[in-house]
C-alpha positions as CSV (number, residue, x, y, z in Angstrom):
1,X,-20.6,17.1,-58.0
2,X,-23.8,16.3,-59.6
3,X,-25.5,13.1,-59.7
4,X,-28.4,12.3,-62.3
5,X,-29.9,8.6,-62.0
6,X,-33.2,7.2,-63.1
7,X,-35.9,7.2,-60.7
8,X,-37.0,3.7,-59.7
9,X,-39.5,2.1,-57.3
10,X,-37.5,1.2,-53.8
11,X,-39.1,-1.3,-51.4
12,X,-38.3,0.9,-48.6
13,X,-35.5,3.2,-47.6
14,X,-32.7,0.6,-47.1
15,X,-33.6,-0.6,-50.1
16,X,-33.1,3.3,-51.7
17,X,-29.7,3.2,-49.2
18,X,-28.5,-0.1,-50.4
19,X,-29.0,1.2,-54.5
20,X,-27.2,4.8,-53.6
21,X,-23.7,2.6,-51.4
22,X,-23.9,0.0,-54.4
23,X,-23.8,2.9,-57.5
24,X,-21.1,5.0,-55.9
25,X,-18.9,2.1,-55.2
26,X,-18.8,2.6,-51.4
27,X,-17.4,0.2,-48.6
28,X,-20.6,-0.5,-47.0
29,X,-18.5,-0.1,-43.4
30,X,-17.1,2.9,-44.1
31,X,-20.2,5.2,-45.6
32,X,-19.4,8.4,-46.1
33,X,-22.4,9.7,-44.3
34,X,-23.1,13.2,-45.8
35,X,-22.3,12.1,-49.4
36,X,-25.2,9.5,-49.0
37,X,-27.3,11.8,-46.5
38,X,-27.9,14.5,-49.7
39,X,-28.2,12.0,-52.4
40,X,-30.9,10.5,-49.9
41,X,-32.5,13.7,-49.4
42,X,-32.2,14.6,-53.3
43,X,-34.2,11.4,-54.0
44,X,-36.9,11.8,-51.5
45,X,-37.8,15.5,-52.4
46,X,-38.9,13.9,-55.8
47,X,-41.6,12.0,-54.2
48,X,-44.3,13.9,-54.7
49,X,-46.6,11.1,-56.6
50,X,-45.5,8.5,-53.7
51,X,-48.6,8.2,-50.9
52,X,-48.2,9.5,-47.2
53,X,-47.6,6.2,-45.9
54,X,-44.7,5.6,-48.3
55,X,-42.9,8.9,-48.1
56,X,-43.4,8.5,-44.1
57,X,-41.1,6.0,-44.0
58,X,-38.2,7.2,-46.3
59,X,-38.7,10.7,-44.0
60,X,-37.9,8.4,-40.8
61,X,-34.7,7.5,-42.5
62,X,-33.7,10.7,-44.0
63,X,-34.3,12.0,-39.8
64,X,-32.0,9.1,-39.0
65,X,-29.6,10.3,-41.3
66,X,-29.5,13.8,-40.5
67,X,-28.8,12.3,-36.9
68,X,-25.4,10.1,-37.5
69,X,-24.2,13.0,-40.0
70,X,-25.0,15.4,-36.5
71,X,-23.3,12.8,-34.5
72,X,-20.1,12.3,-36.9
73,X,-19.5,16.0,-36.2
74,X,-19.6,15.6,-32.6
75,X,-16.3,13.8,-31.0
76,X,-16.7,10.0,-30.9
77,X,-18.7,8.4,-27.6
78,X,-16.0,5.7,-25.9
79,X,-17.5,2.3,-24.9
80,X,-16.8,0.8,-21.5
81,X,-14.3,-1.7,-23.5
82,X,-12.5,2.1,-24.2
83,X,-13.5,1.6,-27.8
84,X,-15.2,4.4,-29.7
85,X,-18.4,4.1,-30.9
86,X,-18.9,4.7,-34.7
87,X,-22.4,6.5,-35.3
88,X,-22.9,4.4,-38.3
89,X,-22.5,0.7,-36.9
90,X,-26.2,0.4,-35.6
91,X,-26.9,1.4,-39.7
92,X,-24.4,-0.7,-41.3
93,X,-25.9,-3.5,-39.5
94,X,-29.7,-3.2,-40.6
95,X,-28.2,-2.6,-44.3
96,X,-26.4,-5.8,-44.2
97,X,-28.9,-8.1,-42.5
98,X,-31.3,-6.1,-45.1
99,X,-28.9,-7.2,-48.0
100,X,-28.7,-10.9,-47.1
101,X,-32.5,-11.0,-46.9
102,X,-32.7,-9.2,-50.2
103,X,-30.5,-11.8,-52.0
104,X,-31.8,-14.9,-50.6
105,X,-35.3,-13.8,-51.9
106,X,-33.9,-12.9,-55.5
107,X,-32.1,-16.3,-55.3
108,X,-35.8,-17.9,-54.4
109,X,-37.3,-16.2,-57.4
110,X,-34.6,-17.5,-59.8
111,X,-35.5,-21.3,-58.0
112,X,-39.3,-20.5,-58.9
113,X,-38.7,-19.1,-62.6
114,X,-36.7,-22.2,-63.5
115,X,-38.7,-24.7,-61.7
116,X,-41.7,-23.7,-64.5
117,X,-39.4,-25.2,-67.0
118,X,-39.2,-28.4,-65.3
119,X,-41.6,-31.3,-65.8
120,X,-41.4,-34.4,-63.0
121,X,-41.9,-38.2,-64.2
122,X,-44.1,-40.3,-61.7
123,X,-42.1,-42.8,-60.2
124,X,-42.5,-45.6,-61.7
125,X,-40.7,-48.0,-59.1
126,X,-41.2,-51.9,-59.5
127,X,-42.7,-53.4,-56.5
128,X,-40.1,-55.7,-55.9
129,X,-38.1,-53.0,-55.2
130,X,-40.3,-51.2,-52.9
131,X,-40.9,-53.8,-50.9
132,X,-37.3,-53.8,-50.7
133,X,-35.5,-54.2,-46.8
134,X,-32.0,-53.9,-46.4
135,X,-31.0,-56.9,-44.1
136,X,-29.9,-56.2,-40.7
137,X,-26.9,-55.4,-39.5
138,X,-26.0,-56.7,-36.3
139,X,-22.9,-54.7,-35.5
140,X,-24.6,-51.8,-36.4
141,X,-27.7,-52.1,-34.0
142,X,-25.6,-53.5,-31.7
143,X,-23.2,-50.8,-31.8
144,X,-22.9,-49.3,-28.4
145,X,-24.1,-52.0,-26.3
146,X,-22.1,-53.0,-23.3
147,X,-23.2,-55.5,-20.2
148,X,-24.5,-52.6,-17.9
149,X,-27.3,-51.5,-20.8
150,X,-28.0,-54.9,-21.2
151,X,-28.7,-56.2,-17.3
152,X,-30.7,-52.3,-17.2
153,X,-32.5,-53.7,-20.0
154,X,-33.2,-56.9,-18.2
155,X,-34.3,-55.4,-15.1
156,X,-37.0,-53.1,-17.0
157,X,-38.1,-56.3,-18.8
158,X,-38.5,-58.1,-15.2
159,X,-39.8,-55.1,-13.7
160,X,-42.6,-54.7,-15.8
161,X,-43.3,-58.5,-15.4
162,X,-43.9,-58.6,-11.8
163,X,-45.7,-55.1,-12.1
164,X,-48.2,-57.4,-14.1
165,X,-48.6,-59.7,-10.9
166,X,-51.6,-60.0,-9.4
167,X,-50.0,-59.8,-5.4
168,X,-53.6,-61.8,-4.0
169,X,-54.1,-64.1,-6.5
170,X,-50.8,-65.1,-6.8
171,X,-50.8,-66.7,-3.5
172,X,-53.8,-68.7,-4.4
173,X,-52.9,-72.5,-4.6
174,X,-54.4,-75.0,-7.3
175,X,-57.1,-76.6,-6.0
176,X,-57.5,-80.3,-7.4
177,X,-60.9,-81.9,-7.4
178,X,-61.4,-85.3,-6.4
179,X,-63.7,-87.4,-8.8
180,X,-67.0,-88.7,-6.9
181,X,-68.2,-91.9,-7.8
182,X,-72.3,-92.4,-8.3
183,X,-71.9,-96.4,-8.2
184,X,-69.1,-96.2,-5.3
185,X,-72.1,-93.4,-3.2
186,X,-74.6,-95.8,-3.7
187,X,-72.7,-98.5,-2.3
188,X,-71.1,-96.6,0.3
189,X,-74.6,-95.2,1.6
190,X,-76.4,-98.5,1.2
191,X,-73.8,-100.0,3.5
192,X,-74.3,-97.3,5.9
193,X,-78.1,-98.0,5.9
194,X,-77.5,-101.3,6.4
195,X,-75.7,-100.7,9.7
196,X,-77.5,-97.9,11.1
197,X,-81.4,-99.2,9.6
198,X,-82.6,-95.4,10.7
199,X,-80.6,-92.2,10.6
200,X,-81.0,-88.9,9.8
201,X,-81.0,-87.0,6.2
202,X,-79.5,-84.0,7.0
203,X,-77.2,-85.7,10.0
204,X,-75.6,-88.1,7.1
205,X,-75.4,-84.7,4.7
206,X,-73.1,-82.9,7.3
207,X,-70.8,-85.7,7.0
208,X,-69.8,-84.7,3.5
209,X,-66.5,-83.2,3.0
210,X,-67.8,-80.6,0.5
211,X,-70.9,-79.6,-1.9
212,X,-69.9,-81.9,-5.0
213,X,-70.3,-85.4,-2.5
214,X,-73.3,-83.5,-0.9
215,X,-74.7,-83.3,-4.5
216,X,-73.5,-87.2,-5.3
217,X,-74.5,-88.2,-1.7
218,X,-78.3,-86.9,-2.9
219,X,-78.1,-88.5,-6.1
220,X,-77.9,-91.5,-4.4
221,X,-80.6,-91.6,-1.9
222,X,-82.5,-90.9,-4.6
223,X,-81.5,-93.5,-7.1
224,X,-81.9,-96.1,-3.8
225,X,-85.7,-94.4,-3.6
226,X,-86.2,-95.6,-7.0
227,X,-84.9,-99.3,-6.7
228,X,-86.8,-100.0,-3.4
229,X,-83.8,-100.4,-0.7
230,X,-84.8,-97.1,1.4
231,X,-87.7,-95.6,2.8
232,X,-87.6,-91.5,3.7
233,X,-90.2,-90.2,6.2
234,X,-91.0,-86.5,7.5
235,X,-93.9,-86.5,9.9
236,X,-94.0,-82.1,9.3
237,X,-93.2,-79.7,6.5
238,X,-89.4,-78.4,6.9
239,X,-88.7,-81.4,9.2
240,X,-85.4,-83.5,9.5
241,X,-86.1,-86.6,7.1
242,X,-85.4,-89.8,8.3
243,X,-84.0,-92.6,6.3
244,X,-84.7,-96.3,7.3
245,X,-83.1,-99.4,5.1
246,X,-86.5,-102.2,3.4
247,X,-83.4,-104.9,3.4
248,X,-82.9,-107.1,6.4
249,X,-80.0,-107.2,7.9
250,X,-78.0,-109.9,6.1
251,X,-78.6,-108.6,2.9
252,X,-75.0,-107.5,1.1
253,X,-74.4,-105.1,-1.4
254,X,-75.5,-107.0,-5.1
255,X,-73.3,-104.3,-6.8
256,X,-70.1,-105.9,-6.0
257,X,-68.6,-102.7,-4.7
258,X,-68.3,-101.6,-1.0
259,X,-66.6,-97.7,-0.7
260,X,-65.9,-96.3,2.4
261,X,-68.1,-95.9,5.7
262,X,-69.1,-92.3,5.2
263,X,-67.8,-89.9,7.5
């Protein structure tokens, strides 16, 4: 039987394979190995223009060949399943993964000729419509939801709260301040002058409760410096200063306002 066919450029040996099965008409599972095996060698002996590199790889594949058409003589190798093992199937495998591959590329090429003939409009959405949100829906995002999800839910929210805690400063109390009086100082330390007629600065100043009536306590020595009713002496630098009242004794408070006895 002699076979005459047009010589054409192959991609590669299954490629030449795939053309030879497809022209005869051949079951691709059930090659008949030595029919193919010459018409693959008949082919490759007219590649005399084709480069080494080419030719190489179509002379692997002819080797191959020559191999299962060796091995189809032999009896049949049995598997451990008890099956035989068909010299071909390692072969018909490569061919068909090479065949999908070959398809989905021509089916690519087809995409990118008739994509040329296609011209895209710009959208030309209104904005009013691309501002667009479809409502909520509430059975939707609460779809799945039971009590237990929810109280985990909870406990991460309340987690993360007292994570945020500070543990030292949270103990600290509020601390309320207590409004000091210049008018009630002056009366309160002017009375205290009055009874005592000589006492110490600094022994009156550790009296105070804290550094806000120290400050006020000061104030008001210093305003009664300026209207005449006290006298301060300090016989040596960095000395204890003593206070002493100018009134006499009888002389009451002209501010109409007596506070407390300090200390």
């Amino acid at each position: 039987m002699e076979l005459s066919y047009k010589l054409e450029k192959f991609e590669g040996p299954l490629d030449l394979l795939l053309h030879l099965i497809e022209k005869n008409k051949i079951n691709i599972y059930d090659i008949p190995i030595a029919e193919i095996t010459d018409q693959y060698l008949e082919y490759v002996s007219c590649m005399e223009e084709e480069s080494l590199d080419v030719v190489s790889e179509f002379l692997v594949m002819a080797a191959t060949l020559l191999d299962i058409k060796a091995r189809m003589l032999l009896p049949r190798e049995v598997s451990e399943e008890g099956e035989e093992e068909d010299p071909r199937a390692e072969l018909v495998e490569r061919l068909l993964e090479y065949k999908t591959y070959k398809y989905m590329s021509l089916e690519l090429k087809d995409m990118e000729v008739d994509a040329d003939k296609v011209f895209y409009k710009a959208p030309t959405i209104p904005r009013e419509v691309e501002r667009y949100e479809e409502p909520v829906d509430l059975d939707q995002l609460l779809d799945g939801l039971t009590l237990s999800k929810l109280q985990k839910i909870f406990e991460s929210v309340m987690k993360r709260r007292e994570d945020k805690i500070d543990p030292v400063r949270s103990t600290f109390g509020t601390i309320k301040k207590e409004p000091v009086s210049l008018e009630e100082k002056i009366g309160a330390v002017l009375e205290y002058a009055e009874r005592h007629r000589r006492f110490s600065f600094r022994g009156m100043l550790s009296r105070q409760r804290d550094k806000t009536e120290i400050v006020v306590t000061f104030l008001a020595l210093l305003e009664l410096m300026k209207m005449g009713r006290i006298h301060l002496t300090q016989e040596h630098l960095f000395d204890d200063m003593m206070i002493e009242a100018l009134e006499p004794e009888e002389t009451r408070d002209q501010t109409g306002t007596r506070a407390e006895e300090i200390g």
